[in-house]
N, CA, C and O atoms as a Maestro MAE file, in Angstrom:
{
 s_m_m2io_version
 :::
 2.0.0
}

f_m_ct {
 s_m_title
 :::
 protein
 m_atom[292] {
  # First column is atom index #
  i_m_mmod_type
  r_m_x_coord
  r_m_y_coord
  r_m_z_coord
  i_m_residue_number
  s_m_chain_name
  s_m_pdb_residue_name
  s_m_pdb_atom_name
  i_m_atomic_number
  :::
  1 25 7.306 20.753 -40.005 1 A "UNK " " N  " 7
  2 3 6.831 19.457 -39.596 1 A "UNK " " CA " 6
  3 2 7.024 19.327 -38.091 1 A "UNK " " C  " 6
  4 15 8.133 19.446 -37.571 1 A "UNK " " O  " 8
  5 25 5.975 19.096 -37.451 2 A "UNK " " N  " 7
  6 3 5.839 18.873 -36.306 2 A "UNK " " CA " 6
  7 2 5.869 17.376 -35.687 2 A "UNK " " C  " 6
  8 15 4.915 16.605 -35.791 2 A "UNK " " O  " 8
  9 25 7.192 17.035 -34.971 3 A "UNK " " N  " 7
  10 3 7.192 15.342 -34.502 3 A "UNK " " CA " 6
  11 2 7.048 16.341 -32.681 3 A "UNK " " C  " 6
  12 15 7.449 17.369 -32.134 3 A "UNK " " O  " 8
  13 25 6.148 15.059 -32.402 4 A "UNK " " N  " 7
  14 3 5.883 15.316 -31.041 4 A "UNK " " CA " 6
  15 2 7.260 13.756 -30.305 4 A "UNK " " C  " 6
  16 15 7.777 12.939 -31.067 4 A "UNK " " O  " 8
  17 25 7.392 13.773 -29.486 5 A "UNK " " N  " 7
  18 3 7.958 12.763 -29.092 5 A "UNK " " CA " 6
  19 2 7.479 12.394 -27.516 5 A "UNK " " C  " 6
  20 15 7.486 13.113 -26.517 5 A "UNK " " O  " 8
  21 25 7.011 10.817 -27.710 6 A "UNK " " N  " 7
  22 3 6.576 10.776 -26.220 6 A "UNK " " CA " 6
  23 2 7.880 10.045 -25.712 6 A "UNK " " C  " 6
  24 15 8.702 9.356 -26.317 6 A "UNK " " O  " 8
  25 25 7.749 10.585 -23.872 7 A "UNK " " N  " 7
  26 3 8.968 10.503 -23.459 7 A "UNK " " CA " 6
  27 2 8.549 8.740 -22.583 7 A "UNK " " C  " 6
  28 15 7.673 8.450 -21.769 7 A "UNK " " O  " 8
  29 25 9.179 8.256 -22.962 8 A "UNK " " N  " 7
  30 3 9.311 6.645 -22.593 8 A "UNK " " CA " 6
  31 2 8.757 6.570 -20.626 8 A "UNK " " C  " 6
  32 15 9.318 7.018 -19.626 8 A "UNK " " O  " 8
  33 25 7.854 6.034 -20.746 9 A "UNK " " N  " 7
  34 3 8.038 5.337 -19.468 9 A "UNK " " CA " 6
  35 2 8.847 4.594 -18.454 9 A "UNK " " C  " 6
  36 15 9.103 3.435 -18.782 9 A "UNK " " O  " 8
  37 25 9.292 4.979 -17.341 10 A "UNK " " N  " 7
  38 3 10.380 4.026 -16.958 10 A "UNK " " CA " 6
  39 2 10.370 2.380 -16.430 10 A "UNK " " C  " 6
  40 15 11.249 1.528 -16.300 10 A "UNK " " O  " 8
  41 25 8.719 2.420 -16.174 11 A "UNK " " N  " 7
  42 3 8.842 0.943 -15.922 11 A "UNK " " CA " 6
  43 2 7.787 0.447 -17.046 11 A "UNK " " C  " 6
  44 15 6.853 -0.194 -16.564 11 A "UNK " " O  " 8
  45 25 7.742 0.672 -18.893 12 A "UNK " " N  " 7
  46 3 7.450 -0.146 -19.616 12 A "UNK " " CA " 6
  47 2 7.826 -0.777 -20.142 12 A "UNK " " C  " 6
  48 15 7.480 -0.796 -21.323 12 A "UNK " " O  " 8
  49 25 8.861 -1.807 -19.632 13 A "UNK " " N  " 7
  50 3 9.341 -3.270 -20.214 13 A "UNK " " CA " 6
  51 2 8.922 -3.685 -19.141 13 A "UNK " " C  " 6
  52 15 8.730 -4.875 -19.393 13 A "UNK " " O  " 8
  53 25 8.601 -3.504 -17.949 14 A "UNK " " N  " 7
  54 3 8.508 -4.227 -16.904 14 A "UNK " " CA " 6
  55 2 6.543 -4.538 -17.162 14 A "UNK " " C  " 6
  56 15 5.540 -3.976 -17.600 14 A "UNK " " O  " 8
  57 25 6.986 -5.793 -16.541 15 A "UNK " " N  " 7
  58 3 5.342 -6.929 -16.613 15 A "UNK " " CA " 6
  59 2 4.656 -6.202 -15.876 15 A "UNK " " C  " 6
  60 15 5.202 -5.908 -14.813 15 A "UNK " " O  " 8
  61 25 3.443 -5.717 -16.085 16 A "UNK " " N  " 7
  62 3 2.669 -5.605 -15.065 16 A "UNK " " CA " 6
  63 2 2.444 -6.611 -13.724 16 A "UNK " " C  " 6
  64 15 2.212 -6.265 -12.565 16 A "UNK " " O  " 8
  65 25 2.558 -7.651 -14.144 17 A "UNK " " N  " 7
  66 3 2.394 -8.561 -12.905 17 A "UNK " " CA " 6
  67 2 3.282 -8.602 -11.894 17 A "UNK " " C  " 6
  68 15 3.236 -9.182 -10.809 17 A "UNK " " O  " 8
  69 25 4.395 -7.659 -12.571 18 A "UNK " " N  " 7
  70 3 5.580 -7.581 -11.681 18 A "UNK " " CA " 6
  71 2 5.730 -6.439 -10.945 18 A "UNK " " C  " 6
  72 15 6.447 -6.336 -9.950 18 A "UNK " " O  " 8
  73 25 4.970 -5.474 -11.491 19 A "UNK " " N  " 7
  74 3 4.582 -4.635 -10.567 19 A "UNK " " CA " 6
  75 2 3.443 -4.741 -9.871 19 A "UNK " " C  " 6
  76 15 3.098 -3.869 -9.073 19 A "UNK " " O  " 8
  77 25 2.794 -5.748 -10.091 20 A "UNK " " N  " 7
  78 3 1.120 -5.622 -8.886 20 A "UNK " " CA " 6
  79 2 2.281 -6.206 -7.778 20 A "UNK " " C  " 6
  80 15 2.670 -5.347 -6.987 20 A "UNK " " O  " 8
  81 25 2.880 -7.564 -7.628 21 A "UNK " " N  " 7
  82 3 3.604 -7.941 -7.040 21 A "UNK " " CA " 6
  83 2 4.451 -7.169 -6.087 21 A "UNK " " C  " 6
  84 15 4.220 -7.196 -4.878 21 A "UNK " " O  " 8
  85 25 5.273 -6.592 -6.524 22 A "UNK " " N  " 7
  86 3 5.932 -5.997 -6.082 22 A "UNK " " CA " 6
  87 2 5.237 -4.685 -5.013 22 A "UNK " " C  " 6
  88 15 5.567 -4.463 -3.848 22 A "UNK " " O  " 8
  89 25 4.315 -4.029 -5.741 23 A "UNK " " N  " 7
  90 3 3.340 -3.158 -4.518 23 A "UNK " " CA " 6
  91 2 2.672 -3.785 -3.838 23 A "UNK " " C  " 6
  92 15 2.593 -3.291 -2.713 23 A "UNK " " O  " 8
  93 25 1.931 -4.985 -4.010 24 A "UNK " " N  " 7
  94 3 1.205 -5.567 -2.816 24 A "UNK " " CA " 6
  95 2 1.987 -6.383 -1.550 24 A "UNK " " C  " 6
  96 15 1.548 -6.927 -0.537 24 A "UNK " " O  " 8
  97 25 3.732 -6.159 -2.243 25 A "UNK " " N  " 7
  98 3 4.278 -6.598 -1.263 25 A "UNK " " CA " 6
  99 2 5.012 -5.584 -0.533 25 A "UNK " " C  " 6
  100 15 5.500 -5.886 0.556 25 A "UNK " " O  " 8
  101 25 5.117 -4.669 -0.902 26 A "UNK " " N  " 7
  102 3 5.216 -2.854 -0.147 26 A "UNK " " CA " 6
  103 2 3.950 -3.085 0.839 26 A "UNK " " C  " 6
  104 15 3.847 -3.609 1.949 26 A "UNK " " O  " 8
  105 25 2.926 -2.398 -0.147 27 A "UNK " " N  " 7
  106 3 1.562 -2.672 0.975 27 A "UNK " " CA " 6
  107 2 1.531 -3.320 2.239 27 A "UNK " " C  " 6
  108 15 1.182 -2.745 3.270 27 A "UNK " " O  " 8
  109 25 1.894 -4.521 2.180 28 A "UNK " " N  " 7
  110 3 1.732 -5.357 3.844 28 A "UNK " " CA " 6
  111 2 2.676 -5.037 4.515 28 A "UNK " " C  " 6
  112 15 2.628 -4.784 5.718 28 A "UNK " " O  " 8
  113 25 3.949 -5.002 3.598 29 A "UNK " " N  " 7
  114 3 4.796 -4.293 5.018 29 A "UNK " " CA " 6
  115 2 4.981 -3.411 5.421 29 A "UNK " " C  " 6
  116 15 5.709 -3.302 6.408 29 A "UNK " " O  " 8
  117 25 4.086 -1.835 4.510 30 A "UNK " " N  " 7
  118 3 3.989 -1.040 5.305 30 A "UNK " " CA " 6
  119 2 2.633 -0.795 5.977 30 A "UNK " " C  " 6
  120 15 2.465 0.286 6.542 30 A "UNK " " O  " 8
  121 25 1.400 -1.942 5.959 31 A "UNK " " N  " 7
  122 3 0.688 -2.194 7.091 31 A "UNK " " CA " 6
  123 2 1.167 -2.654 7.899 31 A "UNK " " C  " 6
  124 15 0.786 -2.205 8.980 31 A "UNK " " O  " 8
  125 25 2.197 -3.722 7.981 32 A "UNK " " N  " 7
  126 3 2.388 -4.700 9.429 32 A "UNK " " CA " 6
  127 2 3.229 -3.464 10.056 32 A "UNK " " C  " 6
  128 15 3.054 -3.287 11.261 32 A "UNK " " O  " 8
  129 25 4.203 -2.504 9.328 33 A "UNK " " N  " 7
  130 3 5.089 -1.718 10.197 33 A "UNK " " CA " 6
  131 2 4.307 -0.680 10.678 33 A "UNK " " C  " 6
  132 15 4.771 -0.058 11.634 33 A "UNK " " O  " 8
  133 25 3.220 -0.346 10.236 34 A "UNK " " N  " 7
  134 3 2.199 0.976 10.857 34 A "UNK " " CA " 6
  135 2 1.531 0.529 11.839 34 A "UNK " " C  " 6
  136 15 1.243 1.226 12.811 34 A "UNK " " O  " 8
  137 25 1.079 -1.145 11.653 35 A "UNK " " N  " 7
  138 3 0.507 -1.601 12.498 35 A "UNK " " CA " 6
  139 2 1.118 -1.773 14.126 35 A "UNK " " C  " 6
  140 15 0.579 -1.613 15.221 35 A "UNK " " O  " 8
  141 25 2.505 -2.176 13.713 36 A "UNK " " N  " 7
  142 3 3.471 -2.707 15.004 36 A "UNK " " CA " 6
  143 2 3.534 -1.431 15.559 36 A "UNK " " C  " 6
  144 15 3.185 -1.322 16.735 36 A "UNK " " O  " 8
  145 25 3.991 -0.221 14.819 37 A "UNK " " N  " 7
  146 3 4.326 1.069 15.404 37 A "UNK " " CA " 6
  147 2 3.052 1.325 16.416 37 A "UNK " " C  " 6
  148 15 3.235 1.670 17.583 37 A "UNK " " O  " 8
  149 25 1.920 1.150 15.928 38 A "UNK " " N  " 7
  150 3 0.859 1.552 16.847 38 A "UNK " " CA " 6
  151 2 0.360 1.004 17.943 38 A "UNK " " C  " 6
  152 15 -0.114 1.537 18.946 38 A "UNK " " O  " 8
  153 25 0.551 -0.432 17.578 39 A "UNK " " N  " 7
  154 3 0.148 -1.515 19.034 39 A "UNK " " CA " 6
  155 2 1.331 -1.368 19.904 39 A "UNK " " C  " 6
  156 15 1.186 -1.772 21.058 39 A "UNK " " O  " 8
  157 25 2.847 -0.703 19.468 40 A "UNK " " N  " 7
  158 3 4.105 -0.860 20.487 40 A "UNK " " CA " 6
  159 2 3.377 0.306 21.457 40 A "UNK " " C  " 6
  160 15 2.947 -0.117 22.530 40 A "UNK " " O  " 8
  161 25 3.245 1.392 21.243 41 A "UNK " " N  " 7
  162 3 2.278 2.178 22.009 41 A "UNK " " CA " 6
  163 2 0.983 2.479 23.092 41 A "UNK " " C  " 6
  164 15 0.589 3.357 23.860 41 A "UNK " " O  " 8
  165 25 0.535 0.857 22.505 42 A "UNK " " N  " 7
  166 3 -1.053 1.040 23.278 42 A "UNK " " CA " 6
  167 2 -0.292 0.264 24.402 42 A "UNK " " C  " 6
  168 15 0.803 -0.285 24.282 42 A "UNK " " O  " 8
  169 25 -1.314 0.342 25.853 43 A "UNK " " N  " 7
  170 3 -1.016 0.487 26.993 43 A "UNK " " CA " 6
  171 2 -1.050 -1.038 26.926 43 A "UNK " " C  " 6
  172 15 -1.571 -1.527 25.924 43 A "UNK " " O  " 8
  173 25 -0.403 -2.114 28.165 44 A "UNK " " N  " 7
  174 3 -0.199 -3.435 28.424 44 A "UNK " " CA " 6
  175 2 -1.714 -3.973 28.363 44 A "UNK " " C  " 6
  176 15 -2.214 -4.856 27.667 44 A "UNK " " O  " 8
  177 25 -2.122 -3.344 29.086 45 A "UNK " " N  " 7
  178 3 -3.673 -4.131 29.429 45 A "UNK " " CA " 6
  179 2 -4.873 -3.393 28.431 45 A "UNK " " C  " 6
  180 15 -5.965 -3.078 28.904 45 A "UNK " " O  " 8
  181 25 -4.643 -3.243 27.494 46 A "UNK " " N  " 7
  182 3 -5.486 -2.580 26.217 46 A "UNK " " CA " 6
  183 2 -6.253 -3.700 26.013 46 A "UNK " " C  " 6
  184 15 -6.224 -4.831 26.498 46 A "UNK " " O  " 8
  185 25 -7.055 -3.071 25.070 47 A "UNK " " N  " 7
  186 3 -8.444 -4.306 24.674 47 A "UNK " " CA " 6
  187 2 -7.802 -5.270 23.134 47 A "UNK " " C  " 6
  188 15 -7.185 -4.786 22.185 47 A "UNK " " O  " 8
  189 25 -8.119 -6.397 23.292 48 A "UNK " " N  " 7
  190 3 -7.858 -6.875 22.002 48 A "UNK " " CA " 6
  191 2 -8.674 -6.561 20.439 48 A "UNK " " C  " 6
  192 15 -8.519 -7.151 19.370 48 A "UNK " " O  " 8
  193 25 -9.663 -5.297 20.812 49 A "UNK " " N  " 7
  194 3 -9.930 -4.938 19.941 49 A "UNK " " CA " 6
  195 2 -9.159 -3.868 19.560 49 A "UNK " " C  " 6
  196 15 -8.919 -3.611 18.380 49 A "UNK " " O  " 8
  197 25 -8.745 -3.212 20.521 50 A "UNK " " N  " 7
  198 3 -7.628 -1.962 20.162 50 A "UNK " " CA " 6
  199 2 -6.584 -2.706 19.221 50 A "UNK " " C  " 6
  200 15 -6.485 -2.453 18.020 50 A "UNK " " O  " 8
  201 25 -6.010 -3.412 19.723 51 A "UNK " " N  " 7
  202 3 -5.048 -4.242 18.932 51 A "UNK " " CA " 6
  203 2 -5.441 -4.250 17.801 51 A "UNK " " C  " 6
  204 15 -4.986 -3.552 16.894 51 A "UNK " " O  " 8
  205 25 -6.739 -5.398 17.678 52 A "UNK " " N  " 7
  206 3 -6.928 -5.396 16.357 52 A "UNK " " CA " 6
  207 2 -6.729 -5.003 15.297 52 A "UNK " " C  " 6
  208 15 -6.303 -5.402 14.213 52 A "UNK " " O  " 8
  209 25 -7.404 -3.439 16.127 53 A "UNK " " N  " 7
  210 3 -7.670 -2.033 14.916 53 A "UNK " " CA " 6
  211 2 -6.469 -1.411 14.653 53 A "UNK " " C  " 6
  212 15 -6.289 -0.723 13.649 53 A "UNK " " O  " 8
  213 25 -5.354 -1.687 15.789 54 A "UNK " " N  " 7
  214 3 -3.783 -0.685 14.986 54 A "UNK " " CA " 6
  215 2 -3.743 -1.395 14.148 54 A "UNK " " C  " 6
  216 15 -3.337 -0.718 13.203 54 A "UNK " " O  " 8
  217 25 -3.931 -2.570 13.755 55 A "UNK " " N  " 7
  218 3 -3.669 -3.031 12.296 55 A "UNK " " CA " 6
  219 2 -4.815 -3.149 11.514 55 A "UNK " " C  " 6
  220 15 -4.536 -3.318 10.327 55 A "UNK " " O  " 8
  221 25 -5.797 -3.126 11.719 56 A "UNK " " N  " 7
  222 3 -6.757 -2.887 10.603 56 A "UNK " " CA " 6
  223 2 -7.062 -1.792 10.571 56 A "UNK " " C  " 6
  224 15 -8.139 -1.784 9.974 56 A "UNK " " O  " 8
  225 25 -6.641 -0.200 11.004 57 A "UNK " " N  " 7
  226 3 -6.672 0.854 10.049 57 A "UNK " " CA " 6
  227 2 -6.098 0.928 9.300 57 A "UNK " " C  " 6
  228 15 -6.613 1.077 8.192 57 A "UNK " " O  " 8
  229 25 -4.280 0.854 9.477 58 A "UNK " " N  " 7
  230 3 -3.518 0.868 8.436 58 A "UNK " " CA " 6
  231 2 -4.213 -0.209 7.345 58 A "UNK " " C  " 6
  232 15 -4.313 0.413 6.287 58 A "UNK " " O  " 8
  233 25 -4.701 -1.488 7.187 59 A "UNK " " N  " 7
  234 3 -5.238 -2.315 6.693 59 A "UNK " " CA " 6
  235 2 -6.095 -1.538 5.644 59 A "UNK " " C  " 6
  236 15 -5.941 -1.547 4.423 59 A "UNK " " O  " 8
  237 25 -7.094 -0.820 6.426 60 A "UNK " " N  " 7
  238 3 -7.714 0.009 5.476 60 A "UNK " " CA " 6
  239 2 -7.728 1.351 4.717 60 A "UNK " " C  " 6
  240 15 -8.483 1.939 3.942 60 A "UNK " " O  " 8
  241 25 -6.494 1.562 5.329 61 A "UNK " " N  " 7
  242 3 -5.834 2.706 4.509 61 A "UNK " " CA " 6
  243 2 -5.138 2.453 2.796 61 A "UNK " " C  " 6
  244 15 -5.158 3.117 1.759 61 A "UNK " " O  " 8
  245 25 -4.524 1.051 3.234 62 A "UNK " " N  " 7
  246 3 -3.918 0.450 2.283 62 A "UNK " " CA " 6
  247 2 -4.848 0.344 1.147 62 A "UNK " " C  " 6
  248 15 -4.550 0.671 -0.001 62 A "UNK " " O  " 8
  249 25 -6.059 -0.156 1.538 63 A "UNK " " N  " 7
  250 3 -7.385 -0.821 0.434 63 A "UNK " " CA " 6
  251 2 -7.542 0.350 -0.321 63 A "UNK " " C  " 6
  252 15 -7.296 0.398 -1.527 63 A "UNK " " O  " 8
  253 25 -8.096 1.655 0.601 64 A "UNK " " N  " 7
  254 3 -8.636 2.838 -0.094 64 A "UNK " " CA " 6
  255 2 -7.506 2.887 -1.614 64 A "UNK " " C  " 6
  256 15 -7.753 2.720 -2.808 64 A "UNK " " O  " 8
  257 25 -6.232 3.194 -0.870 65 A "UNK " " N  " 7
  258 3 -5.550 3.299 -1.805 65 A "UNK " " CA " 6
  259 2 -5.174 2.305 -3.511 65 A "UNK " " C  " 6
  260 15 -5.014 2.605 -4.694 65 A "UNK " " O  " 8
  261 25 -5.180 1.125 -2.729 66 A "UNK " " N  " 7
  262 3 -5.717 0.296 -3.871 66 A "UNK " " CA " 6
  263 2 -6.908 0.392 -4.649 66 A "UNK " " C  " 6
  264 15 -6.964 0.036 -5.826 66 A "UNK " " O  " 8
  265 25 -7.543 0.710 -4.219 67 A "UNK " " N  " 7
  266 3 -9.344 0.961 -4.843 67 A "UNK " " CA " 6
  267 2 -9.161 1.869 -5.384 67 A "UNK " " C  " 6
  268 15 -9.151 1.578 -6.580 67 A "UNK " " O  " 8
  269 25 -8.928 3.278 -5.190 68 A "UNK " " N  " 7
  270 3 -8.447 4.407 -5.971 68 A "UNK " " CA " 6
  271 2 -7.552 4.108 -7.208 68 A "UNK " " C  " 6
  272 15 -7.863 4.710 -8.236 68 A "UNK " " O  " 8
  273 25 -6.479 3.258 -7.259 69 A "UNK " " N  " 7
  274 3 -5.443 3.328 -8.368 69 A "UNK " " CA " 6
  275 2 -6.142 2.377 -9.062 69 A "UNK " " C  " 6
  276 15 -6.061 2.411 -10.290 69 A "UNK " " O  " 8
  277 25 -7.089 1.186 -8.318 70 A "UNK " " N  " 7
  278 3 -7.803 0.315 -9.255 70 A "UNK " " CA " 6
  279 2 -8.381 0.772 -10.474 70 A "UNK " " C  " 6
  280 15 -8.256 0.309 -11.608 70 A "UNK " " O  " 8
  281 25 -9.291 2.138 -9.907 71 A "UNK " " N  " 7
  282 3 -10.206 2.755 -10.497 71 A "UNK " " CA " 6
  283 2 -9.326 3.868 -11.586 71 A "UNK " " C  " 6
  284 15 -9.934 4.550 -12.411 71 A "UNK " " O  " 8
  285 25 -8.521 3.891 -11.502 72 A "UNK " " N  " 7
  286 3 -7.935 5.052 -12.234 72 A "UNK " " CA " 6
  287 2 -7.137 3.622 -13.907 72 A "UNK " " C  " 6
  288 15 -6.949 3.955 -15.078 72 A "UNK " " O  " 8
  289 25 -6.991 2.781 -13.541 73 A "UNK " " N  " 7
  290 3 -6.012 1.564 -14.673 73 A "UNK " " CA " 6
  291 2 -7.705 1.615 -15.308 73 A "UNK " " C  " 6
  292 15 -8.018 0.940 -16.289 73 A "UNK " " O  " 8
  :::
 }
 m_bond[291] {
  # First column is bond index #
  i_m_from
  i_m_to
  i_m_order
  :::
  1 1 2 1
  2 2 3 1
  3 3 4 2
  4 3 5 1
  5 5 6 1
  6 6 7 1
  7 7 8 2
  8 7 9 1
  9 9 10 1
  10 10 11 1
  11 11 12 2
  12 11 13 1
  13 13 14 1
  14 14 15 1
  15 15 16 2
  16 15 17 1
  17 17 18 1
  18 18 19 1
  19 19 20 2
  20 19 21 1
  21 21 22 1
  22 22 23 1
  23 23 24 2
  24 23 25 1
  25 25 26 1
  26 26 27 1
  27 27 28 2
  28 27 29 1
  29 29 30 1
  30 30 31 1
  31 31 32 2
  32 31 33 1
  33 33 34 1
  34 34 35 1
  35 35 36 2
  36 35 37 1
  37 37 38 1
  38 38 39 1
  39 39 40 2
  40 39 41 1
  41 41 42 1
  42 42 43 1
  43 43 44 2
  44 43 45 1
  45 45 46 1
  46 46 47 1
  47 47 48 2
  48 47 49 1
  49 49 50 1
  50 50 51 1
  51 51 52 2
  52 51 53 1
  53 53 54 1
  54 54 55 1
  55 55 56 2
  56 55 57 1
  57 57 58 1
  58 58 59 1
  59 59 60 2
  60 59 61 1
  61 61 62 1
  62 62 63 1
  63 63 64 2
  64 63 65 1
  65 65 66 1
  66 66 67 1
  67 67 68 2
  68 67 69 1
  69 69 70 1
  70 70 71 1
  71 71 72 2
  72 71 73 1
  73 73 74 1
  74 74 75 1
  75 75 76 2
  76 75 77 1
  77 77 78 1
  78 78 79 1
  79 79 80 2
  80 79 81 1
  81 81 82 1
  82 82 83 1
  83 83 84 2
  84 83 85 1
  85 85 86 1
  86 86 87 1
  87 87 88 2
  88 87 89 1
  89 89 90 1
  90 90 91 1
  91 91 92 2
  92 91 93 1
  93 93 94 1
  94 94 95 1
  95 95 96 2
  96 95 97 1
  97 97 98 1
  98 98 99 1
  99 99 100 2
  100 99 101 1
  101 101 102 1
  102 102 103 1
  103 103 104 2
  104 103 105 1
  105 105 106 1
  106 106 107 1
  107 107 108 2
  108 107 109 1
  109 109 110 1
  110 110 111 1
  111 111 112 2
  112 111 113 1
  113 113 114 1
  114 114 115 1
  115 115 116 2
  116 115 117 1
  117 117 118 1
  118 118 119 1
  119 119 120 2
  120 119 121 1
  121 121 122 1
  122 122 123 1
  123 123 124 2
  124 123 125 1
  125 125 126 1
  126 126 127 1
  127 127 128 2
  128 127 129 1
  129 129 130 1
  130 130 131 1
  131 131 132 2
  132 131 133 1
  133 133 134 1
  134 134 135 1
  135 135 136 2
  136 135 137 1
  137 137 138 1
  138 138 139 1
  139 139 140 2
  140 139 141 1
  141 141 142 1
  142 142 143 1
  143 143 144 2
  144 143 145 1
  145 145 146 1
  146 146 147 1
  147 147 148 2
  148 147 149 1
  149 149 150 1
  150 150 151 1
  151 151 152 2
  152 151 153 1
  153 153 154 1
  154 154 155 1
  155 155 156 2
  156 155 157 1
  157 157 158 1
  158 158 159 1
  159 159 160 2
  160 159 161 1
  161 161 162 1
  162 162 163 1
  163 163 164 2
  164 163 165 1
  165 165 166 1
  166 166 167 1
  167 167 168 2
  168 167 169 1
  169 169 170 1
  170 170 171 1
  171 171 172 2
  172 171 173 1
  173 173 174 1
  174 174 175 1
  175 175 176 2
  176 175 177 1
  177 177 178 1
  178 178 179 1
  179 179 180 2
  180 179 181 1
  181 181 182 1
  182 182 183 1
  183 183 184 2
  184 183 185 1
  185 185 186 1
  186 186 187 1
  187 187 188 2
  188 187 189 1
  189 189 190 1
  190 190 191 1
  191 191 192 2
  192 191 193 1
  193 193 194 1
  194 194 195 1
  195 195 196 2
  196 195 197 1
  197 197 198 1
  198 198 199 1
  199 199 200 2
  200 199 201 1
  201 201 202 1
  202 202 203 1
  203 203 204 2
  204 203 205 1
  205 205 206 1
  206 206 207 1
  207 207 208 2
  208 207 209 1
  209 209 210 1
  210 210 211 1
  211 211 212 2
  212 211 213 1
  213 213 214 1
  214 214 215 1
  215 215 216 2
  216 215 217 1
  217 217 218 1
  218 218 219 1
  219 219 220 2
  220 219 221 1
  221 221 222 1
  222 222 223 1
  223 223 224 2
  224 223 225 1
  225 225 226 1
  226 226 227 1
  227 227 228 2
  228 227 229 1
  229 229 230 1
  230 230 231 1
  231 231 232 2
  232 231 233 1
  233 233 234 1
  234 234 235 1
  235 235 236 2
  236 235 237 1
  237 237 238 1
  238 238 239 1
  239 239 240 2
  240 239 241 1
  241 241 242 1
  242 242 243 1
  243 243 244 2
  244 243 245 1
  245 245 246 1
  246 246 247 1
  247 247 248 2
  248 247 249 1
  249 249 250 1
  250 250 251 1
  251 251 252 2
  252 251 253 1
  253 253 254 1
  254 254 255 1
  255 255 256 2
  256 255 257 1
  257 257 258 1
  258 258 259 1
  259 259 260 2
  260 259 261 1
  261 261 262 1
  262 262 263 1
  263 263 264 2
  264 263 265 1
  265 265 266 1
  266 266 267 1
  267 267 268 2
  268 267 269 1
  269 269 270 1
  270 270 271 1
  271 271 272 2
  272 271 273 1
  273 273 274 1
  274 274 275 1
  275 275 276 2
  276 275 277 1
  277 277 278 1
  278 278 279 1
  279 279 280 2
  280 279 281 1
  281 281 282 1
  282 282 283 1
  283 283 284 2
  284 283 285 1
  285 285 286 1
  286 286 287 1
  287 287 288 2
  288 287 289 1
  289 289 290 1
  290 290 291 1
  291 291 292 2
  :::
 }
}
């Protein structure tokens, strides 16, 4: 007799809602900290679009990644 045994998940008691939570609040702060890291860098008199964009790449790095795991649930 063959028992297969599946091996428990570690976060299934935990709510899902408590984990969207909890990563979308990873997410921003490791955009705002990728973001800060990159604008501490750009030169004084940079464009305010440069600015912008150190934080809206990381911004959109973040999404891809969300969109991907979206697509995979």
């Amino acid at each position: 007799m063959d028992i297969t045994r599946q091996q428990a998940h570690p976060l299934r008691g935990v709510p899902r809602e408590l984990i969207n939570i909890i990563g979308t609040a990873l997410a921003l702060f490791a955009v705002v900290a990728a973001g800060g890291l990159i604008s501490s860098v750009l030169p004084d008199n940079g464009s305010p679009w440069l600015f912008a964009a150190s934080y809206g790449a990381p911004a959109a790095v973040a999404f891809v990644i969300y969109w991907w795991i979206a697509q995979k649930l």
